[in-house]
C-alpha positions in Angstrom: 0.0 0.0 0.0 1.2 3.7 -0.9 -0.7 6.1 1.4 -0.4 9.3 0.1 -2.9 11.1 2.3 -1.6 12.2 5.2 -3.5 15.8 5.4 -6.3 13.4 6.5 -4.6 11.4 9.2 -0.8 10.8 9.5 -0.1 7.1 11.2 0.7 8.0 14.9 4.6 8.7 15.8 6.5 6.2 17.6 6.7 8.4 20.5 3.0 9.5 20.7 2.2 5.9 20.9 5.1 5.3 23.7 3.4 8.3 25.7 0.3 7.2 25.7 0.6 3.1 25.7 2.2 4.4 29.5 -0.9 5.7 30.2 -3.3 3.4 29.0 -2.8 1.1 31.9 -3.3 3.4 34.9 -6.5 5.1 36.7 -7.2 8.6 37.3 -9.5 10.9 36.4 -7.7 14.5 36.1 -10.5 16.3 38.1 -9.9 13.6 41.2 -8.4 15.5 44.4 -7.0 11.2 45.4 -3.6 10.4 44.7 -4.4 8.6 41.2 -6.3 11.7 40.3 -3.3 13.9 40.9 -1.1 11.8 39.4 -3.3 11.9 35.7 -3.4 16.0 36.8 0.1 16.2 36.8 0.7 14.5 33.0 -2.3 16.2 31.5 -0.4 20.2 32.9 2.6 18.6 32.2 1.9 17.9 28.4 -0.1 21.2 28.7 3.6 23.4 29.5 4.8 20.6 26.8 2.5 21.9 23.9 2.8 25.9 25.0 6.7 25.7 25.2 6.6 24.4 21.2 4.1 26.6 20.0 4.9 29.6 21.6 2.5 30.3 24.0 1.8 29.8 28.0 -0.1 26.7 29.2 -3.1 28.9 30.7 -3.1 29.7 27.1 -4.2 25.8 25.7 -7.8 24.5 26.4 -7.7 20.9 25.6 -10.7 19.5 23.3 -12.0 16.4 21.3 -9.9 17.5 18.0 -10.0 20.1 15.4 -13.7 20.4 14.7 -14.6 21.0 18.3 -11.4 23.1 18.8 -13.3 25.1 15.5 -16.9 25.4 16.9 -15.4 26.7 20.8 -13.9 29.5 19.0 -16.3 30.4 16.1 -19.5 30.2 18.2 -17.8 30.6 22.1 -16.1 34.0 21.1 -19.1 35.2 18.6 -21.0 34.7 21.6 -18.5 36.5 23.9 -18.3 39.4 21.7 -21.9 40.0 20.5 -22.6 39.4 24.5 -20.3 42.7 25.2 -21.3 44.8 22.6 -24.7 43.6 20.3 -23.5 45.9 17.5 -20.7 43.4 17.4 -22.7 40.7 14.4 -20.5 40.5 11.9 -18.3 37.4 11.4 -15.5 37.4 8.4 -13.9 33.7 7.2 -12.2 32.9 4.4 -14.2 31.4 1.2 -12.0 28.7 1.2 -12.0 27.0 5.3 -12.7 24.1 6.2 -16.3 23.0 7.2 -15.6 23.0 10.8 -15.5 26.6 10.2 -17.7 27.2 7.5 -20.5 25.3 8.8 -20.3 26.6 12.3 -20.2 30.2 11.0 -23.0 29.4 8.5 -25.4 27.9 12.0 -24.8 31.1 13.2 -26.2 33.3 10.2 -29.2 30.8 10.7 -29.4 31.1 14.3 -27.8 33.9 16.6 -28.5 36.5 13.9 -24.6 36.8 12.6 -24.2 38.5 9.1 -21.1 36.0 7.5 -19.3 37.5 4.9 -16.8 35.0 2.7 -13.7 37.0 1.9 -12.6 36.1 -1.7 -9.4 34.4 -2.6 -7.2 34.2 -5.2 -6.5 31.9 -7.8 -3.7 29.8 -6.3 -6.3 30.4 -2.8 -4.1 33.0 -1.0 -6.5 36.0 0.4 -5.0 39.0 0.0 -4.7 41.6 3.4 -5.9 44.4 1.6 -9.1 42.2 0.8 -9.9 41.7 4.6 -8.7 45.7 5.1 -12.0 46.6 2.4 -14.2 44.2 4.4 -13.9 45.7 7.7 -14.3 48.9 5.8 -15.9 51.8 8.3 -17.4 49.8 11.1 -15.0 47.8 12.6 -17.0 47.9 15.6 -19.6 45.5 14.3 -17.3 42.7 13.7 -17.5 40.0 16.3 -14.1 37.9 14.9 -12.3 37.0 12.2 -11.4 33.6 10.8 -8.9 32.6 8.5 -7.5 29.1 8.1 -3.2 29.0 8.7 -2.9 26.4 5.3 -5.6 25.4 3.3 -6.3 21.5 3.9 -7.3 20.9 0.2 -4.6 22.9 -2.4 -2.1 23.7 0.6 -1.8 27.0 0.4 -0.2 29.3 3.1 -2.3 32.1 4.3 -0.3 35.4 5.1 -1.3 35.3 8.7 0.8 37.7 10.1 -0.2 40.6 7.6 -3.8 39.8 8.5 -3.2 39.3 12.2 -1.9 43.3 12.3 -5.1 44.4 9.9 -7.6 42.9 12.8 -5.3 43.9 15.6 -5.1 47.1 14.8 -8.5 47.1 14.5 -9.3 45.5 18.0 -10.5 42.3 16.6 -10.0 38.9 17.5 -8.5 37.0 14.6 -9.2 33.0 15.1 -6.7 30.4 12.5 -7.6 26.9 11.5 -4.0 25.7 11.9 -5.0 21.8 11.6 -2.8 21.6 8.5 0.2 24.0 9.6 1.9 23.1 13.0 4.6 20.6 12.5 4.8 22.1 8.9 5.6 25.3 9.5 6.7 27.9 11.6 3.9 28.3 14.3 3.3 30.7 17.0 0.1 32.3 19.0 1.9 35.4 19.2 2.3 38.3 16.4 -1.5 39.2 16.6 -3.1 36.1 16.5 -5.6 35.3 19.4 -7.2 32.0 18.9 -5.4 28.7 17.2 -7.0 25.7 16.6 -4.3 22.5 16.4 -5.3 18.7 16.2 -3.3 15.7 17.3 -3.8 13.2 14.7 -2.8 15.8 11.8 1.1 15.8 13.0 1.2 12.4 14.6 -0.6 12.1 17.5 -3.6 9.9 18.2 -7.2 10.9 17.3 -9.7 12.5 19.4 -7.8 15.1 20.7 -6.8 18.4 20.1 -6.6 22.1 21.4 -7.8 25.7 21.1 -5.0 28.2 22.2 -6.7 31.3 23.0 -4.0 34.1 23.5 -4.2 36.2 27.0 -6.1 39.6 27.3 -8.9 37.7 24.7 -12.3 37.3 26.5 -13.0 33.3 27.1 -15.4 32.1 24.8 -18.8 30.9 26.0 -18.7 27.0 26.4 -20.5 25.0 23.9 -20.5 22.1 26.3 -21.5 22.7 29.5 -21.0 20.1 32.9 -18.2 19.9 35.2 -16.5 22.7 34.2 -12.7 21.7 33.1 -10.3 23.4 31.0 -11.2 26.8 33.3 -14.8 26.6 32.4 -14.6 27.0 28.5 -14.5 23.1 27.7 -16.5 20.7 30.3 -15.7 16.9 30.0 -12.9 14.6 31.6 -9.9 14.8 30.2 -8.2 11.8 28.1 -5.0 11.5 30.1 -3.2 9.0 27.6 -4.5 10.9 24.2 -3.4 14.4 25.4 -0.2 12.4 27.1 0.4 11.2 23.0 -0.8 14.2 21.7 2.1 16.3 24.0 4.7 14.1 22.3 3.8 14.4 19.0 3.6 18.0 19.1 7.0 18.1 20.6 9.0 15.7 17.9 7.0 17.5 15.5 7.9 20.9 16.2 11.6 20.1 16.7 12.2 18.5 14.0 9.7 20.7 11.7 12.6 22.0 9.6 14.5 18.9 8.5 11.1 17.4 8.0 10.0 20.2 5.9 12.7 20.3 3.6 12.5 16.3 3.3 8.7 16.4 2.2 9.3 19.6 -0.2 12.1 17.6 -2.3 9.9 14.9 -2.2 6.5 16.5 -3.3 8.4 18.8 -5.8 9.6 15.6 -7.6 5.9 14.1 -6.9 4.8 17.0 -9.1 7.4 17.2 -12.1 7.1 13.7 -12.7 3.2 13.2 -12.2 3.3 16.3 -14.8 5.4 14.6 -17.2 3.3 11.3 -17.2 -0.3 13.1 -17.4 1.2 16.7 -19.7 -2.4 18.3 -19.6 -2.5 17.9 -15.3 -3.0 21.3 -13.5 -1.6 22.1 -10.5 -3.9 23.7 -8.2 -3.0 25.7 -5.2 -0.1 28.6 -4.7 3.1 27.1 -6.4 5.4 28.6 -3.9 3.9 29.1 -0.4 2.5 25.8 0.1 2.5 23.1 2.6 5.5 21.3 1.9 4.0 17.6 1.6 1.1 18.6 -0.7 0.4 18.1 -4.3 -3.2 18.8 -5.5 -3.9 18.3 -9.5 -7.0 18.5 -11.4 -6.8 16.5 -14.1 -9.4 17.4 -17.5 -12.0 14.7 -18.7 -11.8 12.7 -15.2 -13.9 12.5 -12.5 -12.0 13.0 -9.2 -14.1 9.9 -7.4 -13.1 7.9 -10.8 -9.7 8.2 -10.1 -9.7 7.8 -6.5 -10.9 4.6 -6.8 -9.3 3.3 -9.7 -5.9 4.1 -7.7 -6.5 2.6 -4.9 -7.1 -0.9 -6.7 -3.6 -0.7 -7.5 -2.5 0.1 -3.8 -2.0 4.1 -4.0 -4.4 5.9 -1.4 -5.1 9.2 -1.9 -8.0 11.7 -1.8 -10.5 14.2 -3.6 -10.0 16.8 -1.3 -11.3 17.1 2.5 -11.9 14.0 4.5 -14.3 15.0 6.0 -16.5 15.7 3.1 -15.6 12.3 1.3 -18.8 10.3 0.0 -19.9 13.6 -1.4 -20.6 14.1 -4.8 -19.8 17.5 -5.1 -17.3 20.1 -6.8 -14.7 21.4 -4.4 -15.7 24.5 -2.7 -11.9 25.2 -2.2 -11.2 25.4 -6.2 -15.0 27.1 -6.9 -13.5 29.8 -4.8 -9.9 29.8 -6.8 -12.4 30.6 -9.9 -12.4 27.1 -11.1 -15.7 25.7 -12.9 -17.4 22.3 -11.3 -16.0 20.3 -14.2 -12.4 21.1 -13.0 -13.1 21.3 -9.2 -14.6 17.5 -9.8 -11.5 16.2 -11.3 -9.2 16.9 -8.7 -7.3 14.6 -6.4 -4.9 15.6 -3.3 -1.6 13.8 -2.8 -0.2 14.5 0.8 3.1 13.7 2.0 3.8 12.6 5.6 7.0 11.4 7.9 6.3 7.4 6.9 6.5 8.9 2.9 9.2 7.5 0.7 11.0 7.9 -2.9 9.7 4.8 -3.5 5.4 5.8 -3.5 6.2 8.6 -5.7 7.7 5.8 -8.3 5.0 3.9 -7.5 2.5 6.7 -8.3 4.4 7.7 -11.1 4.4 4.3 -12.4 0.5 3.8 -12.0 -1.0 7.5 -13.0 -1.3 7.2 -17.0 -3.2 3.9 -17.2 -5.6 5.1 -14.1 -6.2 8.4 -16.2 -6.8 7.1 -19.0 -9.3 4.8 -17.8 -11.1 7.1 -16.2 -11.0 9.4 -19.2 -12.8 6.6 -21.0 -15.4 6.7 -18.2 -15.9 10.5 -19.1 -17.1 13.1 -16.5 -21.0 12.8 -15.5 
């Protein structure tokens, strides 16, 4: 098997599973004042200090949560909330066109139901928003804005956002800016601080196990208003016990991820630029969608003409290579990629796409096997045609 789709889930690293296999076995519920409780307190601060120290923050700064999507809803509904609460001119929520559902639909439920007004800030064609298009979108009433959302690296194309321009536009505003950085930490160079108040980060994206994840919410931000409500963890903003071993694993895997970031980075980019010359050389007529210089380094996305992206999916992984048609989360779906509608790309081309994404178990030798398989798998599905 080739798995080439790592932006989905990247098999756990060998010290995430060490972490939390040491865990696994003993009892304790962090919230418990007994010995056993204290014990599970101790490893679920000390991963806490573990994940602030690499990603530039202060552990009162990390709310532990169930992963990325819940991480996405605390902060998109928790600080609308917060903000609309203090001020009720305060309505207006700006996202990209081009996040992921866990913070387009969230955003969207709240248009529907707490009276926000969403406006989609447009993109580019390689999917890179520009500053001065967020700058025209506040326009002359910052005031009503509750927050701002823009994903760190797009999870579909893998193009890097210019967050630190567009942390200073909202800053200097006085308005919380919220980033989807799922797709970034591990990757790139990743900090709370610069402007940035709220960072969502998941542990089975860099290595860690699934199920767990984290919101860092930067200091002198108002806490959000919980979405779950019960015992009262995570200082009131997240209620629920705490997974000891999974945020153990998750600690670890932020850690080797983070510290080795750069030699891992440069590892993947030599390998996915390759990926690309050579998968353009066996298919001339490919298209490479996404920014072609500030990408994630382990992701190659093509759209390829006369195929159907679910076609080709399938037809490659009967020959062993698994890869995928864009999000995860929205496979099954028969539908053009909002990511490339967004980039300006028609349904036809947004159908025909497939994501190839590089990870720390990738090798030389499942690019050659790609390589090797491509032609004959498009032009099968080319004699299939596009419904």
């Amino acid at each position: 098997m080739v798995y080439l789709d790592h932006a989905a889930t990247t098999p756990m690293l060998a010290q995430a599973v060490e972490a939390m296999t040491a865990e696994l076995g003993q009892v304790g519920n962090a919230s418990s004042l007994h010995s056993s409780g204290r014990r599970a307190r101790r490893i679920v601060e000390e991963s806490r200090e573990t994940i602030a120290a690499a990603l530039g923050t202060r552990p009162s700064e990390v709310v532990f949560t169930s992963g990325g999507t819940e991480a996405d809803n605390l902060a998109i509904k928790g600080l609308y909330w917060s903000r609309h609460r203090a001020d009720s001119r305060r309505r207006r929520v700006l996202i990209s066109a081009i996040e992921h559902h866990a913070v387009l639909d969230p955003a969207a439920w709240l248009g529907e139901s707490a009276g926000a007004e969403v406006t989609l800030l447009d993109v580019d064609q390689h999917g890179r928003l520009d500053p001065e298009t967020l700058r025209a979108a506040i326009g002359d009433d910052p005031g009503g804005i509750a927050l701002i959302s823009v994903m760190w690296a797009n999870n579909e194309v893998g193009t890097v956002q210019p967050i630190p321009e567009l942390a200073e536009i909202a800053a200097g505003y006085g308005i919380p800016l919220h980033t989807d950085a799922v797709q970034a930490v591990g990757k790139l160079p990743i900090s709370l601080s610069g402007g940035v108040d709220a960072l969502t980060v998941s542990g089975h994206k860099l290595g860690g196990p699934l199920g767990v994840g984290a919101l860092l919410l930067a200091r002198g931000v108002a806490d959000p208003v919980p979405v779950l409500h019960g015992g009262g963890q995570e200082r009131d903003v997240r209620s629920g016990t705490l997974d000891t071993p999974a945020i153990a694993g998750f600690a670890a895997a932020v850690r080797f991820a983070v510290e080795h970031r750069e030699a891992t980075a440069a590892r993947l980019t030599a390998l996915r630029d390759d990926l690309v010359a050579r998968v353009r050389q066996a298919v001339p007529d490919v298209i490479l969608n996404g920014h072609p210089g500030d990408r994630l380094p382990g992701n190659a996305h093509f759209s390829f003409p006369g195929c159907e992206g679910d076609a080709l999916l399938m037809l490659l992984d009967a020959k062993g290579v698994e890869c995928s048609t864009g999000s995860a989360c929205s496979a099954g779906v028969a539908q053009p990629s909002h990511v490339l509608l967004a980039m300006g790309a028609d349904a036809v081309r947004a159908r025909g796409s497939l994501r190839f994404s590089l990870g720390h178990t990738s090798t030389a030798a499942d690019v050659d096997e790609l390589v090797r398989v491509i032609p004959g798998v498009v032009e099968r599905a080319r004699r299939a045609g596009v419904g």
